[in-house]
C-alpha positions as CSV (number, residue, x, y, z in Angstrom):
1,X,133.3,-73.3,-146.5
2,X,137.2,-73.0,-147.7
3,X,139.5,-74.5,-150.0
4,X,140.7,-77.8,-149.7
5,X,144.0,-77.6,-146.7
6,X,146.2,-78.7,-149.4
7,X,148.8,-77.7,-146.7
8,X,148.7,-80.8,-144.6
9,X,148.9,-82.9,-147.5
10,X,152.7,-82.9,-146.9
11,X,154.8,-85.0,-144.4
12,X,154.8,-83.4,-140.9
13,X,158.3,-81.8,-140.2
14,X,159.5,-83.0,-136.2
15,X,159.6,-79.5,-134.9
16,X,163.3,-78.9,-133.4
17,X,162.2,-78.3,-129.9
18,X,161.1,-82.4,-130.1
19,X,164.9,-83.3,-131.3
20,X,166.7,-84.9,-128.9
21,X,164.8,-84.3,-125.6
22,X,162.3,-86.5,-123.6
23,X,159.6,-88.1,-124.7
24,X,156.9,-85.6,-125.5
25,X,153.4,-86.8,-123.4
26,X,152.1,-83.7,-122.5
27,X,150.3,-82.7,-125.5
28,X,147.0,-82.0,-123.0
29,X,149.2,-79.3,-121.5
30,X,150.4,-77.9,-125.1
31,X,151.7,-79.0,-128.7
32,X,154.8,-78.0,-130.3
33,X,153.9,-75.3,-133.1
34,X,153.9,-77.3,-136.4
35,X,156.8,-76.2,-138.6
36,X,154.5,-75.7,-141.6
37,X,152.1,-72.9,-139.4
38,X,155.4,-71.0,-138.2
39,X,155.8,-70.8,-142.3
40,X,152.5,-69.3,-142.6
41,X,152.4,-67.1,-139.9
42,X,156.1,-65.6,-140.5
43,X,155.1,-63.2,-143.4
44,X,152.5,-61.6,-140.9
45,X,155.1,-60.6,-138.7
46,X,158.0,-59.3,-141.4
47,X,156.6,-57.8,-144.8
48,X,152.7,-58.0,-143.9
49,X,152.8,-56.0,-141.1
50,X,149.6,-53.2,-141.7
51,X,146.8,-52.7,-139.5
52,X,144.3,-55.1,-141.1
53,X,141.6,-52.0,-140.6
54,X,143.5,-49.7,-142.6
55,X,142.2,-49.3,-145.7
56,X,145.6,-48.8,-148.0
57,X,147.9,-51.3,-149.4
58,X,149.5,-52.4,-146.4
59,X,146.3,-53.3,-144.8
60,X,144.8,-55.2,-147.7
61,X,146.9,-58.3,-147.6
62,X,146.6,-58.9,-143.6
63,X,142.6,-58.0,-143.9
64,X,142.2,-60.9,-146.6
65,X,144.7,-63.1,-144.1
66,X,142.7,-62.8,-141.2
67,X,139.2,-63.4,-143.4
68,X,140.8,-66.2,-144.8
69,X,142.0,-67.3,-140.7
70,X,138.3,-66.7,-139.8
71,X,137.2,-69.2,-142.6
72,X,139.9,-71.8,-141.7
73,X,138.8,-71.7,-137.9
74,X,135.0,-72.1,-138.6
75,X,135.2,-74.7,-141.2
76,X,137.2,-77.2,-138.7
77,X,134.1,-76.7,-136.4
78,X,131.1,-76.0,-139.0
79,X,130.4,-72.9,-138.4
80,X,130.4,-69.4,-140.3
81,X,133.5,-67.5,-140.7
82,X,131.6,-64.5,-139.2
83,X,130.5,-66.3,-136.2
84,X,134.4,-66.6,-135.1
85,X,135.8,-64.5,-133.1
86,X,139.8,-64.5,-132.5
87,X,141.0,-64.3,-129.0
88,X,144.0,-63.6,-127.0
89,X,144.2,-67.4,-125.0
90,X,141.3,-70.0,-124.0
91,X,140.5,-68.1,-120.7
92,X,139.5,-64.9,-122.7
93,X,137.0,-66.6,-124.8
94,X,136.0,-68.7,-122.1
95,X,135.7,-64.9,-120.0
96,X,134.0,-63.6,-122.8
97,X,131.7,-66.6,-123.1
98,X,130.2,-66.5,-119.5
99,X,130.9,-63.5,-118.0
100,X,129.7,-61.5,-121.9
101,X,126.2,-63.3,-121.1
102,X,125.8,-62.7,-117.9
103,X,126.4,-59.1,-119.1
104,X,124.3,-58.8,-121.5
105,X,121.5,-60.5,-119.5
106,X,121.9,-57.7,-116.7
107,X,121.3,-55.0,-119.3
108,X,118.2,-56.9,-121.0
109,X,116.7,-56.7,-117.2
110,X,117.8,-59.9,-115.5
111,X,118.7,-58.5,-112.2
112,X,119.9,-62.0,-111.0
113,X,121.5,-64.2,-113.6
114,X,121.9,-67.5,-112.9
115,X,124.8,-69.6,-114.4
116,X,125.7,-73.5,-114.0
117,X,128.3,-75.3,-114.2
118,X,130.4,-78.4,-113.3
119,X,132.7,-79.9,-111.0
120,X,135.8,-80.7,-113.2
121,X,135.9,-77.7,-115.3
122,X,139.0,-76.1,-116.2
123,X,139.9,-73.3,-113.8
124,X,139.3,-70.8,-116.8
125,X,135.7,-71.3,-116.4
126,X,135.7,-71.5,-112.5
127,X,137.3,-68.5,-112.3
128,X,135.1,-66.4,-114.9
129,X,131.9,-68.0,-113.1
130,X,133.5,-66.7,-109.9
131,X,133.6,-63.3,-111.3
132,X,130.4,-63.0,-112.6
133,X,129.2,-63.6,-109.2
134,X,131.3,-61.3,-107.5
135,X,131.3,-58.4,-109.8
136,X,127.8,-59.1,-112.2
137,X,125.9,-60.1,-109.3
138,X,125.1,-63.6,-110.9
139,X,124.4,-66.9,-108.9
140,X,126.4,-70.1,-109.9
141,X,126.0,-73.9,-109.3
142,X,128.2,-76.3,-109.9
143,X,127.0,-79.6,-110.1
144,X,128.5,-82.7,-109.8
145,X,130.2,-85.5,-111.8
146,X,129.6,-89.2,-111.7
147,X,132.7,-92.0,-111.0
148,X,133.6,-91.6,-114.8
149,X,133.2,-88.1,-114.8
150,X,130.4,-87.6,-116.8
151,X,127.5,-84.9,-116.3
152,X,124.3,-86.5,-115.7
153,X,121.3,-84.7,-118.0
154,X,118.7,-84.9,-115.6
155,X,121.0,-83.5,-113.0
156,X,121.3,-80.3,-115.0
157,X,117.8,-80.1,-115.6
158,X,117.4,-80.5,-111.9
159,X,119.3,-77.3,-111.5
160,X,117.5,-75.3,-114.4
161,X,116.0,-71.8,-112.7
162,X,113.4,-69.5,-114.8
163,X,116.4,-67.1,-114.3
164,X,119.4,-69.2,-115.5
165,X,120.8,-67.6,-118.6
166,X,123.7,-70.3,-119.3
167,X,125.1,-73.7,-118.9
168,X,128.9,-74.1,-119.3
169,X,130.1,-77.7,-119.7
170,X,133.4,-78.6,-121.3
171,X,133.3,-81.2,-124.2
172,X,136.2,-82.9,-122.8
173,X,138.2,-82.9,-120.0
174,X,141.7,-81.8,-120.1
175,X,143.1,-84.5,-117.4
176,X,140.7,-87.9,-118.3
177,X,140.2,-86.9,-122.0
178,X,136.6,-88.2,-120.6
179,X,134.1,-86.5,-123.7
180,X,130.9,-85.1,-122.2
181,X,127.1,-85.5,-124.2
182,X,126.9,-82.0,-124.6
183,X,124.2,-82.5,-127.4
184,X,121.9,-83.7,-124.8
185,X,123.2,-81.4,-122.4
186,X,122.6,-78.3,-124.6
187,X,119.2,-79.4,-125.3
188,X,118.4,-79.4,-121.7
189,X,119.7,-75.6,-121.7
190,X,117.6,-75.0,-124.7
191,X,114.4,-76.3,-123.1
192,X,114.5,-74.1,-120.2
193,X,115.7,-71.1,-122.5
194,X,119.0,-71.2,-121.5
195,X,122.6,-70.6,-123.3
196,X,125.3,-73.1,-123.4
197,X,128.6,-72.8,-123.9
198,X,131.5,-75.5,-124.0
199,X,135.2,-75.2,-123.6
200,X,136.7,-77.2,-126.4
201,X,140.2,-76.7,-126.0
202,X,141.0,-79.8,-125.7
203,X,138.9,-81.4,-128.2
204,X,138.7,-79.3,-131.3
205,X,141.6,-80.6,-134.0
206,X,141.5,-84.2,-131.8
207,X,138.5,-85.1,-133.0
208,X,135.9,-83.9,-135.4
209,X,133.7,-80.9,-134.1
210,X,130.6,-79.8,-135.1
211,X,128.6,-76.7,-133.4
212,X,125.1,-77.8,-135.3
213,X,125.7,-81.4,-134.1
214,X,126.5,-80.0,-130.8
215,X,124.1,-77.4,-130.2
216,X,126.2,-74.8,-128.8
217,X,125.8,-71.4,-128.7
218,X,129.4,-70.9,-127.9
219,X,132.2,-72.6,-128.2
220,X,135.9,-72.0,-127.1
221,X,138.9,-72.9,-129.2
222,X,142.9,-72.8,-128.1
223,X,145.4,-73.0,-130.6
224,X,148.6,-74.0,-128.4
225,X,146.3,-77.1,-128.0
226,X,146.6,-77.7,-131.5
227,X,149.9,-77.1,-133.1
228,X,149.5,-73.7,-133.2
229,X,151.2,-71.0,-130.6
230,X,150.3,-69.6,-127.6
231,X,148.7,-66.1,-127.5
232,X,145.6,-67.1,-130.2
233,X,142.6,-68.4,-129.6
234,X,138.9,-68.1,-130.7
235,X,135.3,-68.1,-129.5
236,X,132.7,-69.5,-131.7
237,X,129.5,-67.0,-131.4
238,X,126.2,-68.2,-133.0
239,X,124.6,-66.0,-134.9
240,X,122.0,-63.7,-133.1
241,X,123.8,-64.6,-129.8
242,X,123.7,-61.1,-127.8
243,X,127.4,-61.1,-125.9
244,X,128.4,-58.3,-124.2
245,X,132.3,-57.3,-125.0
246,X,135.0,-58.0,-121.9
247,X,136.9,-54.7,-123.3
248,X,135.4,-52.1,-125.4
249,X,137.7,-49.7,-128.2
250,X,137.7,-49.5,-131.8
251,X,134.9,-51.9,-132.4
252,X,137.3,-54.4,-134.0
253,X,135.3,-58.2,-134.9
254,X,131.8,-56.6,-135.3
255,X,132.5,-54.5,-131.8
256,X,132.4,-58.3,-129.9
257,X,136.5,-57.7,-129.4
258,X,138.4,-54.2,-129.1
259,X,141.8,-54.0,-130.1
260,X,144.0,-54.7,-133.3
261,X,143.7,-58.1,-134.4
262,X,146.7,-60.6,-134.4
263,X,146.9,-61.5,-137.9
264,X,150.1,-63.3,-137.7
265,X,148.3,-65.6,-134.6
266,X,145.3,-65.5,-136.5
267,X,146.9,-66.7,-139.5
268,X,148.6,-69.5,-137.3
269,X,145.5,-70.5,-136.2
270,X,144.0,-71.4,-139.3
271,X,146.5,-73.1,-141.0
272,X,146.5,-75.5,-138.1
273,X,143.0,-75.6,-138.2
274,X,143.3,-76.9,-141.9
275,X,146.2,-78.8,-141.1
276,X,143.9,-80.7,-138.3
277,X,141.1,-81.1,-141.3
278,X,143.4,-82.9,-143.5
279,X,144.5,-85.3,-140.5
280,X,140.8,-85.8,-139.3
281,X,140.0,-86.9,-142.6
282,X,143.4,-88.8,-142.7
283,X,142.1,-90.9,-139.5
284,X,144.7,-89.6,-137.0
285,X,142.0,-90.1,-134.4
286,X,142.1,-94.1,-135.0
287,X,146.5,-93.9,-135.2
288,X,146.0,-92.1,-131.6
289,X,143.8,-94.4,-129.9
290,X,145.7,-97.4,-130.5
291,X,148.8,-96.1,-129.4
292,X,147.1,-95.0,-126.7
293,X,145.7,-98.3,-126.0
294,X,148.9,-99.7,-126.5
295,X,151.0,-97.6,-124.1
296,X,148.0,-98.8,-121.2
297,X,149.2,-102.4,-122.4
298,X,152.2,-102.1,-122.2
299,X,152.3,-100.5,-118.7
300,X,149.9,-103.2,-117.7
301,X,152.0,-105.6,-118.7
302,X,155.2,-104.7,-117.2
303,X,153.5,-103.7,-113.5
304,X,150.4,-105.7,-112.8
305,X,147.8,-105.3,-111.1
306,X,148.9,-101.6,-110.5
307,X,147.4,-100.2,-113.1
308,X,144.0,-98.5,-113.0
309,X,142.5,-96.4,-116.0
310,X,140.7,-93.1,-114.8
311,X,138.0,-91.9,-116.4
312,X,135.5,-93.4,-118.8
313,X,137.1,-95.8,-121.1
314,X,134.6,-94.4,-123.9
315,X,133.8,-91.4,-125.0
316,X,137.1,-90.4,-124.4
317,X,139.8,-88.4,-126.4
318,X,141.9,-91.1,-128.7
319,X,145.4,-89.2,-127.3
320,X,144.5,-89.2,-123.6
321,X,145.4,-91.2,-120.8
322,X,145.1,-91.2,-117.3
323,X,146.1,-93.8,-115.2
324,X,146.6,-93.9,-111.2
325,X,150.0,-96.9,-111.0
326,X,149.2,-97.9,-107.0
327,X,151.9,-98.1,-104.9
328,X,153.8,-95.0,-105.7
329,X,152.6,-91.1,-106.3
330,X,152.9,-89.7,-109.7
331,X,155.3,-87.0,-108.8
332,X,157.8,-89.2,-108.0
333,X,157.9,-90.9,-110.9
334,X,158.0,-88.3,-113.2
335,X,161.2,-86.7,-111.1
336,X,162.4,-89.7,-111.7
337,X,162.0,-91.2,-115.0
338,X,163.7,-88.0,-117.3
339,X,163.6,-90.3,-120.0
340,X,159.7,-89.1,-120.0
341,X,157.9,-85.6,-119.9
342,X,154.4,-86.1,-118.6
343,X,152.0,-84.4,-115.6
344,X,150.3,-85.9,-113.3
345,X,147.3,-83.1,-112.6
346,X,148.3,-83.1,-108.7
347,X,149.1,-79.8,-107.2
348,X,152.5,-78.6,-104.9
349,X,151.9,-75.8,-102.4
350,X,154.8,-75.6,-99.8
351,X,156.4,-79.2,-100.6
352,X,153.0,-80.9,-100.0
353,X,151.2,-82.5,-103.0
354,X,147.3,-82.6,-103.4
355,X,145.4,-84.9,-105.4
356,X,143.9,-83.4,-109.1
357,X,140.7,-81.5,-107.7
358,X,138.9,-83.2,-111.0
359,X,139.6,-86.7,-109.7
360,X,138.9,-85.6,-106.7
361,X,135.7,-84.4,-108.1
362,X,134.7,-87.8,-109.2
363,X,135.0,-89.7,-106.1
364,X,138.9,-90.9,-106.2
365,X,140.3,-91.4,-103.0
366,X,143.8,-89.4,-102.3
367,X,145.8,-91.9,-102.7
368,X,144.3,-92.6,-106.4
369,X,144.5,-89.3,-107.3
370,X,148.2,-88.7,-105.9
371,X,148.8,-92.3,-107.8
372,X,148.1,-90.8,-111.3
373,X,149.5,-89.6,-114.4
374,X,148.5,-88.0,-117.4
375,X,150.0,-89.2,-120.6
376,X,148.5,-87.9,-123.7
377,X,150.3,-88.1,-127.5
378,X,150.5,-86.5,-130.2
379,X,151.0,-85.7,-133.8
380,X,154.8,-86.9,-133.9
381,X,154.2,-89.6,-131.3
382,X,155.4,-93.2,-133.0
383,X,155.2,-96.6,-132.0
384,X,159.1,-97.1,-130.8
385,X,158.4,-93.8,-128.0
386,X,155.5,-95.6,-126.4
387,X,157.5,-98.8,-125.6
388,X,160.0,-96.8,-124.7
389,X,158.2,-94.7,-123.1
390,X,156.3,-98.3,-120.9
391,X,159.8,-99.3,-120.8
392,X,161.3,-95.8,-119.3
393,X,157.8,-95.3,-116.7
394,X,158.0,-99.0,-114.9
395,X,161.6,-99.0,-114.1
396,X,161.0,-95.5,-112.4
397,X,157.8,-97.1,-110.8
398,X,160.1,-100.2,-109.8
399,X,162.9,-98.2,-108.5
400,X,160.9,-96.2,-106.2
């Protein structure tokens, strides 16, 4: 669908935020913006700077820029470039995804839409299934998650109304990395004439994505999850899909977004897209898992019998690990190991921690889900920073 990336075939440049600071594990929660897509992206803030609509000079290079974008973006997921549509941030195209349908169902005469959903979804799609239901009068059900946090088929088809319009499901979780079967899952949609759509945030760029394979009918994609910077984002929109707009205007991306596109995000956004090709095919899935599996050794190996994985081992994302260490809650090992940066998915309100609602979500007791953390790597992650890393985690477990 495009060129070769012949931009990732050079040597990945450690971005200066990464020099001399902590151990980066927090990729889950964003990535550093690769050196070589702040090159890309800088002319479309300085010299390129028309209105890609315009139809003069200064409008002619960002419109080819942002067609080129679109081409990037859909050819990492195998899809068209006219079925991507660039966003402002995950939440928007996960906003557009659920609460455009339900939309657009109310207007083709479905006076009570009804949406599903699942227990350990990002709070983007929480939210924008609580909104449909408060202001586009749908009905929502959120179903429920097995001990590896996995959606069981014939529990969604359970749930299938005549009047359900769409089934949300993220392809993998942002705190396990636990991958759902959202093939299987999408055919269940299908059958009863249903929609689905899948937050891939984080799993497009991680590991190879394919919306044919899949079966979606929407997809969301994040570029701060993948080397890219915040502020740009997509949305995946098969062909024929009828979506109703969050914000209407100038009738910008076919009239599915209003509003003057970001070329310089947009142009981000593919080159990290091509960049993430080139590594795919390059095997950085198979590097990732076995420093993944190595840095669960290694902690095993200097506390054990504390450990406990969380989450299916397999499917799972090769940079993601989750891991409750018993004895000792997450938070206060992070404070105090700032040799580190890593999350734990538990929440503070008023000096009082709560367990990570999607653990709690698949069954984890609180003192589990207070236990864990969240370590995921990334694209300059090496061999020396996950001993380290080991090394730096079980004194702070020891100490406290």
């Amino acid at each position: 669908m495009t060129a070769s990336p012949s931009r990732a075939t050079t040597a990945p440049q450690l971005p200066e935020g990464l020099r001399g600071g902590p151990i980066y594990l927090d990729h889950n929660a964003t990535t550093p913006v690769d050196p070589r897509v702040v090159e890309a992206m800088l002319p479309y803030l300085t010299t390129h700077f028309g209105n890609p609509s315009s139809a003069h000079g200064y409008g002619r290079v960002p419109h080819a820029a942002l067609d080129t974008a679109r081409a990037r973006i859909a050819a990492l997921i195998d899809a068209r470039a006219d079925e991507v549509v660039p966003m402002g941030s995950g939440s928007e195209a996960d906003a557009t995804a659920i609460r455009g349908t339900v939309a657009a169902a109310r207007r083709s005469g479905v006076t009570r839409p009804h949406v599903i959903t699942q227990s350990t979804e990002h709070p983007a799609v929480l939210s924008a299934c609580g909104y449909a239901e408060r202001h586009h009068g749908a009905e929502i059900t959120v179903i429920g998650v097995d001990h590896d946090g996995l959606v069981d088929p014939a529990e969604l088809a359970a749930a299938m109304r005549p009047e359900t319009v769409l089934v949300s499901v993220m392809h993998a979780n942002n705190e396990t990395g636990v991958i759902q079967p959202i093939a299987e899952l999408a055919r269940v949609a299908h059958d009863h004439g249903a929609m689905f759509h899948t937050d891939a945030a984080q799993s497009v760029g991680k590991i190879p994505v394919d919306v044919a394979l899949l079966g979606v009918d929407l997809l969301t994609v994040v570029g701060h999850k993948m080397y890219a910077p915040k502020g740009i984002a997509a949305l995946y929109v098969r062909s024929g899909v009828d979506l109703e707009p969050l914000v209407g205007g100038g009738g910008q991306e076919s009239g599915r977004r209003a509003g003057t596109e970001n070329v310089a995000g947009a142009v981000a956004l593919g080159t990290a897209a091509d960049l993430a090709r080139a590594e795919l095919a390059a095997g950085s899935p198979i590097r990732l898992e076995a420093l993944r599996d190595q840095l669960e050794h290694e902690l095993e190996m200097r506390l054990p019998g504390q450990v406990e994985l969380n989450g299916a081992r397999a499917p799972r994302l090769p940079q993601t690990l989750n891991v409750s260490i018993h004895g000792v809650e997450g938070h206060v090992v992070l404070e105090s190991c700032t040799a580190v940066a890593a999350s734990t998915g538990s929440a503070c309100h008023s000096g009082d921690y709560e367990p990570s609602p999607v653990l709690s979500a698949m069954g984890m007791s609180r003192e589990r889900g207070l236990s864990a953390l969240r370590l995921t790597l990334g694209r300059w992650t090496t061999e020396s920073d996950v001993t380290a890393s080991a090394d730096a985690l079980a004194r702070a477990v020891q100490e406290n």
